[in-house]
C-alpha positions as CSV (number, residue, x, y, z in Angstrom):
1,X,104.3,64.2,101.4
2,X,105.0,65.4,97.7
3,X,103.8,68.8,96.6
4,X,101.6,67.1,94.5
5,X,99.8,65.5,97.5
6,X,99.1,68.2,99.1
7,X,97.6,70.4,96.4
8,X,94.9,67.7,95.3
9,X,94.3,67.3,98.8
10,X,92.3,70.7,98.5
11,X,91.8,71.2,95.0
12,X,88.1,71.2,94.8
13,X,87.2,72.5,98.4
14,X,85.4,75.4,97.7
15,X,85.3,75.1,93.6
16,X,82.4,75.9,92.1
17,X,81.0,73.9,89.0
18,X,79.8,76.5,86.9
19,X,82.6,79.1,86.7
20,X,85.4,76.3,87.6
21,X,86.6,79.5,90.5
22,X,86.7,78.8,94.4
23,X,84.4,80.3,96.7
24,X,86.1,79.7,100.3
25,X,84.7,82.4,102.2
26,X,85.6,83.0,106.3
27,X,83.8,81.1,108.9
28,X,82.0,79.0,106.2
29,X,81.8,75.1,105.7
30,X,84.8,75.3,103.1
31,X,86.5,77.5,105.4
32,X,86.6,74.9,108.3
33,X,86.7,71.9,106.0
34,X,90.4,74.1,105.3
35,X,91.0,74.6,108.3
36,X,90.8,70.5,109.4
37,X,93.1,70.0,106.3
38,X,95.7,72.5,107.6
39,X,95.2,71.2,111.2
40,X,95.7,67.4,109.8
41,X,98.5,68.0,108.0
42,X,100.4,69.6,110.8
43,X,99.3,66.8,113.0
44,X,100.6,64.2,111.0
45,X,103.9,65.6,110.9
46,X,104.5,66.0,114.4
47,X,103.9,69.9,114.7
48,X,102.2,71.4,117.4
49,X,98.8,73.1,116.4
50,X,98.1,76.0,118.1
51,X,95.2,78.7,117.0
52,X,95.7,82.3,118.2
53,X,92.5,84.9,119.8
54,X,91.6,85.9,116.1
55,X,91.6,81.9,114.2
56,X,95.0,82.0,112.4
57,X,96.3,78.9,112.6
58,X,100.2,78.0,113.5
59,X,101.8,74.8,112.8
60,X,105.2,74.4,115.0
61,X,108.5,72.7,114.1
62,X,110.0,73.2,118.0
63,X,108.8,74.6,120.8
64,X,108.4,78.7,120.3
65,X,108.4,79.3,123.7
66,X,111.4,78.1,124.4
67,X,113.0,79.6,121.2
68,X,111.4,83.0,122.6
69,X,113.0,82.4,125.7
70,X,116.5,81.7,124.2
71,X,116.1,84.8,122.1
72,X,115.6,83.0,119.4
73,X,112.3,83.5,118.2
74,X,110.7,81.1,115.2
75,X,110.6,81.7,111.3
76,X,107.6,81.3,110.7
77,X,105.9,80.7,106.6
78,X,102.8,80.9,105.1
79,X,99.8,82.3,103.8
80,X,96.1,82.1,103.3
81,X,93.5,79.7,102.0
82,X,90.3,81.4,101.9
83,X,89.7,83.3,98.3
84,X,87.8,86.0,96.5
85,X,84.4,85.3,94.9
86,X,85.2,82.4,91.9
87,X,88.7,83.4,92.3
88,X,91.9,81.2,91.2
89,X,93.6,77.8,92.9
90,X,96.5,79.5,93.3
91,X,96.2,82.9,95.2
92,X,97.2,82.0,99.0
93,X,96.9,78.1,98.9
94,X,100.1,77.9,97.4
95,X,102.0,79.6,100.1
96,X,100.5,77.2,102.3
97,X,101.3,74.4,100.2
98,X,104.7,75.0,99.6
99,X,105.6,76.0,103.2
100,X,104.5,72.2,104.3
101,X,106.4,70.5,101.1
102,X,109.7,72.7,101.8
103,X,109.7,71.3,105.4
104,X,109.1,67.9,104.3
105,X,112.0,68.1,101.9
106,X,114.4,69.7,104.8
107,X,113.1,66.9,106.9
108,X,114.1,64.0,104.5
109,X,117.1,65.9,104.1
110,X,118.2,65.0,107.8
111,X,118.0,69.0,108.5
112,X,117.5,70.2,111.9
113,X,116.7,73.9,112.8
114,X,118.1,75.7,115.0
115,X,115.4,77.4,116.2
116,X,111.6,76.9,115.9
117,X,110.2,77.1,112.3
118,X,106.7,77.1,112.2
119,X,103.7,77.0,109.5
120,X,100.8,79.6,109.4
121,X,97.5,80.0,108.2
122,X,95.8,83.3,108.6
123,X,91.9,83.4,108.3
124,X,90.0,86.3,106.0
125,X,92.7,87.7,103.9
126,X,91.0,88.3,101.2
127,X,88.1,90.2,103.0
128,X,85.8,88.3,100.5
129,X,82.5,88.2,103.2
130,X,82.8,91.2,105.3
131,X,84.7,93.5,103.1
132,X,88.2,94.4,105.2
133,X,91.3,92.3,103.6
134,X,94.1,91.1,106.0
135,X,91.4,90.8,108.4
136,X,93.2,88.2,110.3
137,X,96.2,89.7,110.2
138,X,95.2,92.9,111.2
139,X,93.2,91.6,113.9
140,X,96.0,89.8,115.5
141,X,98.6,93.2,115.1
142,X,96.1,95.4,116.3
143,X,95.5,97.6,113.4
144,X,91.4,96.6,113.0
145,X,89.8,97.3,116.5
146,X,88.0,93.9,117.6
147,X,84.4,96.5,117.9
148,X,84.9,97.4,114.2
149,X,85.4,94.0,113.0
150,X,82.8,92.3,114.3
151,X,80.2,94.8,113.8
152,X,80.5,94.4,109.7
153,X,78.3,92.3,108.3
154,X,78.2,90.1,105.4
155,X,76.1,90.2,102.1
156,X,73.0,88.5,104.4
157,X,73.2,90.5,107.3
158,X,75.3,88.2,109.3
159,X,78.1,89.7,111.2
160,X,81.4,88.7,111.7
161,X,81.1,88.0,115.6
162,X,78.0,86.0,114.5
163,X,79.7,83.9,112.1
164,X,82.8,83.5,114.9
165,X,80.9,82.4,117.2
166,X,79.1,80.0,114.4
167,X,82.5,78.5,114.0
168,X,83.6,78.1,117.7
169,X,85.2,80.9,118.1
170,X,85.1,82.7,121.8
171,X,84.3,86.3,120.6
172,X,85.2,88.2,123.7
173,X,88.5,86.7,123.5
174,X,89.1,88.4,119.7
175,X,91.7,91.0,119.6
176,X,95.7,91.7,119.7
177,X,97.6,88.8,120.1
178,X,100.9,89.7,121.7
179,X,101.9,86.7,122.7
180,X,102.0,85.2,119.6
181,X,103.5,87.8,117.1
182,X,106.3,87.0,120.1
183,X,106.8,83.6,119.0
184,X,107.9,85.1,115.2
185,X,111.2,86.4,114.8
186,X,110.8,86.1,111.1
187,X,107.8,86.1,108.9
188,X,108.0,85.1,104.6
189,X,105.1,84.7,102.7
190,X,105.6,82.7,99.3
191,X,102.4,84.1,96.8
192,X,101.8,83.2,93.3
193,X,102.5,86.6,91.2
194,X,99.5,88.6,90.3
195,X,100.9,90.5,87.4
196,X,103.5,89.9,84.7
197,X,106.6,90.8,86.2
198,X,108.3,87.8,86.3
199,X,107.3,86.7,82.7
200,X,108.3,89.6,81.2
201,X,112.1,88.5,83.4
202,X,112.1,85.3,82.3
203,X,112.3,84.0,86.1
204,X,110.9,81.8,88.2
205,X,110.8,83.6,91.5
206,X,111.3,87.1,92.9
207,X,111.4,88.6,95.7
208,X,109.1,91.8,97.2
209,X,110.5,95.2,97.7
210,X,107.5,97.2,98.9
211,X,103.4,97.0,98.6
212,X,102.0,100.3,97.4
213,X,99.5,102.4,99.1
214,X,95.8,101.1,99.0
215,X,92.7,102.2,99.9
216,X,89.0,100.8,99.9
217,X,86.1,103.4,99.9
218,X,82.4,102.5,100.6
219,X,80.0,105.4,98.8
220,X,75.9,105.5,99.4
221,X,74.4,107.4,95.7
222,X,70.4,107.8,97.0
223,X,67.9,107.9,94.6
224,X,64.0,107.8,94.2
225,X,62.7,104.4,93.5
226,X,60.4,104.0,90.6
227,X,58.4,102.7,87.9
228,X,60.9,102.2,84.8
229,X,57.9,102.1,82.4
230,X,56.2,104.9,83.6
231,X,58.4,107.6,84.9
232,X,59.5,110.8,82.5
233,X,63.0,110.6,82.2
234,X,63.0,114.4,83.4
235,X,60.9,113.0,86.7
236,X,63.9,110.5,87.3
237,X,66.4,110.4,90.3
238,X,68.4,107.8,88.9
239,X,71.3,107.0,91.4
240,X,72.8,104.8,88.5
241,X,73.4,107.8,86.1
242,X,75.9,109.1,89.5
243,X,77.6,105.4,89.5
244,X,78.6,105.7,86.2
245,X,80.1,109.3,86.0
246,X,82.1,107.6,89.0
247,X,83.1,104.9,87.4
248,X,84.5,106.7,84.6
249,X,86.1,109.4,86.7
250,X,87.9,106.5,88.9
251,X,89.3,105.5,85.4
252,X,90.4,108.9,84.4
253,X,91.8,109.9,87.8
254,X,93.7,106.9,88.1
255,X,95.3,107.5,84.8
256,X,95.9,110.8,86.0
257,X,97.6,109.8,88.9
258,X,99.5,106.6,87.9
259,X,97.5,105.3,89.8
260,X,95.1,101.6,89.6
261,X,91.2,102.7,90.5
262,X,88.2,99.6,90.2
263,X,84.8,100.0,91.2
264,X,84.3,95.8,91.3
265,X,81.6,95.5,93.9
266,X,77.5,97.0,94.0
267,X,74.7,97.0,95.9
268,X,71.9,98.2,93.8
269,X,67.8,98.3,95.6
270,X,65.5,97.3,95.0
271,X,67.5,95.9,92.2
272,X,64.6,95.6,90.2
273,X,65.0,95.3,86.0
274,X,61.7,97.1,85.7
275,X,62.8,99.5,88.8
276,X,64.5,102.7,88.8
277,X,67.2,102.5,91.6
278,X,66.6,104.0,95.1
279,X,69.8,103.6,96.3
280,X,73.7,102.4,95.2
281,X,76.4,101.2,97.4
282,X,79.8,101.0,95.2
283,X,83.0,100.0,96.5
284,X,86.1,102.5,95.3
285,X,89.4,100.4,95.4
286,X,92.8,102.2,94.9
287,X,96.4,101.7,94.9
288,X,99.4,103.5,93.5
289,X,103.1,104.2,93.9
290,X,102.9,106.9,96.0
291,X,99.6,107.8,99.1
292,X,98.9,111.5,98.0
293,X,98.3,110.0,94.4
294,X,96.0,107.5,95.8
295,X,94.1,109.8,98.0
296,X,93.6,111.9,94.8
297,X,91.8,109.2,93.2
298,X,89.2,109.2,95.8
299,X,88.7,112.5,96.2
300,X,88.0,113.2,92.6
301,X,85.6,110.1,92.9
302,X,83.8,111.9,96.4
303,X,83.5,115.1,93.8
304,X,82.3,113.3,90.8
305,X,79.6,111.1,93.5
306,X,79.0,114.6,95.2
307,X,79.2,113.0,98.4
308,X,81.4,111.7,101.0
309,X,83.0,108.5,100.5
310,X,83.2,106.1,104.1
311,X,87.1,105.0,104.3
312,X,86.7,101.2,105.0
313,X,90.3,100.4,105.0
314,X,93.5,102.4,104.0
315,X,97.1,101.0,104.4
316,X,100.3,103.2,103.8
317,X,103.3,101.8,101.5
318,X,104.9,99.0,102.8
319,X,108.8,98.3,102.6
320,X,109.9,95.1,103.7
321,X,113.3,94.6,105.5
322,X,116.0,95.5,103.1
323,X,118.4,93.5,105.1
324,X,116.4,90.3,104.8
325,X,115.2,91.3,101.4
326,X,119.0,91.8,100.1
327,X,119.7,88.5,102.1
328,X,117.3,86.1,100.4
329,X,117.8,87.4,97.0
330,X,121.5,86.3,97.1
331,X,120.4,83.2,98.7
332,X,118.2,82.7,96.0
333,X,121.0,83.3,93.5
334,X,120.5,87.0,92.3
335,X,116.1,86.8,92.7
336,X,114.9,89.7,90.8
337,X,113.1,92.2,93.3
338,X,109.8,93.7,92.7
339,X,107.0,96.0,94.0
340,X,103.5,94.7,94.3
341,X,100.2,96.3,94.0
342,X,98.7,93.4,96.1
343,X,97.7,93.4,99.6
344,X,99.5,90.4,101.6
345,X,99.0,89.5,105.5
346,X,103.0,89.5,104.5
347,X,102.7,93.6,104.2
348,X,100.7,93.7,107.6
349,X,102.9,91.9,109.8
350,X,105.7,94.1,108.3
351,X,104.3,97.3,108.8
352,X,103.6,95.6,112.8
353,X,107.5,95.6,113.2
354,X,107.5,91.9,112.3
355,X,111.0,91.1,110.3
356,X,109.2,90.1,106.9
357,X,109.8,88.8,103.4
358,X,107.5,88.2,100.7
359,X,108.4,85.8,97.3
360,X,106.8,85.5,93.9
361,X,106.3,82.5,92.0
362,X,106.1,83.2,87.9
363,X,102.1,83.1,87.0
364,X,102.0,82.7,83.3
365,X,99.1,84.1,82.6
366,X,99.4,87.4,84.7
367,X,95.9,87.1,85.6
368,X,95.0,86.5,89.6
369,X,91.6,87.1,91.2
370,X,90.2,84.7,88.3
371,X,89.8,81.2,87.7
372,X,92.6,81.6,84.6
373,X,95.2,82.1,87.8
374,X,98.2,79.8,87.4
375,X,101.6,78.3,87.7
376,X,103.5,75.7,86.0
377,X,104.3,72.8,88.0
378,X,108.1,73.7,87.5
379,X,107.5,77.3,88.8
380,X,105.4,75.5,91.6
381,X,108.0,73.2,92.9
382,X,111.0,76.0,92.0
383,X,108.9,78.2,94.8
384,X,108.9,75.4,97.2
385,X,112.8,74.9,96.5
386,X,113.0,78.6,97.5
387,X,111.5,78.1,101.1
388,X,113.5,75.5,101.5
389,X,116.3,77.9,101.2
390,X,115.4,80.2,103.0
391,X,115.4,78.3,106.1
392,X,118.3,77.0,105.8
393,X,119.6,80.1,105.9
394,X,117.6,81.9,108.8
395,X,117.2,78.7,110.6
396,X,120.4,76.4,109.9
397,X,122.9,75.8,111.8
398,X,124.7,79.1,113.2
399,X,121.6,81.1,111.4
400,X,121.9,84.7,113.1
């Protein structure tokens, strides 16, 4: 199937009408109307569909237990579908995409691997609902206890074991999957760019070097709810007038520190126009070059808030495989290399021991997270020409 199939095969899943962004949130009817798609697709090609404790989905090419059991364990591609609120087409779709149109176009080719390749989907990566990215991921490496994870709840008080089990998942069985990071001998995640590094190159595709640091802080500012029409401004607790001396400090830290610092999500109550605030929950994200920059940022944010911030998630820099790295950019005829301030599932199966590349296609607008998200066609199809590639060389014929 062309690439062009497959990508208005899910198109408008999840897209909203008003803003023209997706909403495909984990465990949620567009979620599993994704998840059929993914399963389908895999199906029709002959692959074996297997779905691991956590609900990341693998697509086979061969038999990964017996690859395991020759010692030579599968290369596996992919990414994720589900997306950020009204966020674009683009961000973790087209990894999927591409990895099912690069195996079609090895297939017509008359190529047979050597060992198994196999297609993945991982579930929550944008940690959209519950609020932990690379959920999935981390779940199946182990690095987000099973307790923790489904104890956080969603904007309506659902939690994540309740919306599992919702979507037929067996929540007792949720946790490290060993078996099946056993089956991967080699992970590589194609991603549209989220920044303008490859425009400002004048390429098409790159290749990852590292993922800075990131953190994601969770602070309560407590207040005295109200009357706004009423109440002396001298009688106010105003938990607001806190949120924005934090904002502004986030900004000037992260300056400061080289650093990138957004406060992007709120919880205000009663949330009332004609109520002064009782309480504020703001969301601290921040990444940088370097960890004791980024932990700066947050504790000069904790000062400015003048309390305590709750660490929901905090990952240390990741730096993929310089063999493989150095390996696929000379496959890929010289790929410029480049560090991300994006979190991948790419960057947690890395930092798991997993062997792992990451690529870029060219997004011409530089913007991600956004309905404006894109990628030429070209760029699109140059990606998928890239997979293609690169499994030819880790999975060809004498591949080592």
């Amino acid at each position: 199937m062309s690439f062009d199939s497959l990508w208005s095969a899910v198109e408008q899943v999840g897209r909203h009408p008003g803003t023209g962004g997706y909403r495909r949130y984990a465990w949620t009817p567009e979620d599993a109307t994704l998840g059929e798609w993914f399963a389908g697709e895999a199906t029709a090609r002959g692959f074996d569909v297997t779905t691991d404790r956590v609900g990341n989905q693998w697509a086979w090419w061969g038999d990964p237990d017996k690859g395991v059991a020759a010692g030579r364990p599968g290369v596996v591609l992919g990414s994720h579908l589900d997306s950020v609120p009204d966020g674009g087409a683009f961000d973790g779709p087209l990894g999927v995409i591409s990895a099912f149109a690069a195996l079609d176009e090895l297939r017509r080719a008359g190529f047979v691997p050597s060992r198994p390749v196999g297609v993945m989907r991982f579930v929550d990566e944008e940690g959209a609902r519950f609020g932990v990215a690379c959920a999935g991921s981390r779940l199946l490496t182990g690095t987000l206890a099973p307790e923790r994870a489904l104890g956080l709840k969603d904007a309506d008080g659902v939690s994540m074991a309740e919306a599992m089990t919702e979507a037929g998942l067996d929540v007792g069985h949720v946790g490290t999957d060993v078996e099946a990071l056993g089956r991967v001998g080699t992970f590589v995640e194609l991603h549209v760019e989220q920044g303008r590094g490859l425009i400002d190159l004048g390429r098409a595709v790159a290749v990852a070097s590292s993922i800075w640091p990131h953190g994601r802080w969770r602070l309560e500012l407590d207040g005295e709810a109200n009357h706004a029409g009423t109440t002396q401004l001298a009688d106010r607790d105003d938990p607001t007038l806190v949120l924005a001396e934090l904002i502004r400090t986030a900004r000037h830290a992260a300056h400061e520190h080289n650093c990138l610092a957004t406060v992007g999500k709120l919880r205000v109550e009663p949330n009332g126009v004609n109520a002064i605030a009782s309480r504020v929950t703001a969301w601290l994200d921040a990444r940088g070059p370097a960890v004791d920059s980024v932990r700066a940022v947050a504790g000069a944010v904790e000062a400015a808030a003048g309390t305590a911030a709750a660490e929901e998630s905090f990952t240390d820099e990741t730096i993929f495989d310089a063999a493989l790295r150095d390996r696929l950019v000379r496959v890929l005829g010289d790929a410029p290399v480049l560090p991300t301030g994006a979190g991948h599932d790419a960057g947690i199966l890395a930092t798991a021991g997993v062997p792992t590349a990451l690529l870029f296609v060219r997004n011409p607008t530089g913007v991600s997270h956004s309905p404006a998200e894109f990628a030429e066609r070209d760029d699109c199809l140059g990606g998928v020409a890239a997979l293609a590639a690169v499994v030819r060389e880790l999975a060809g014929p004498g591949a080592r």
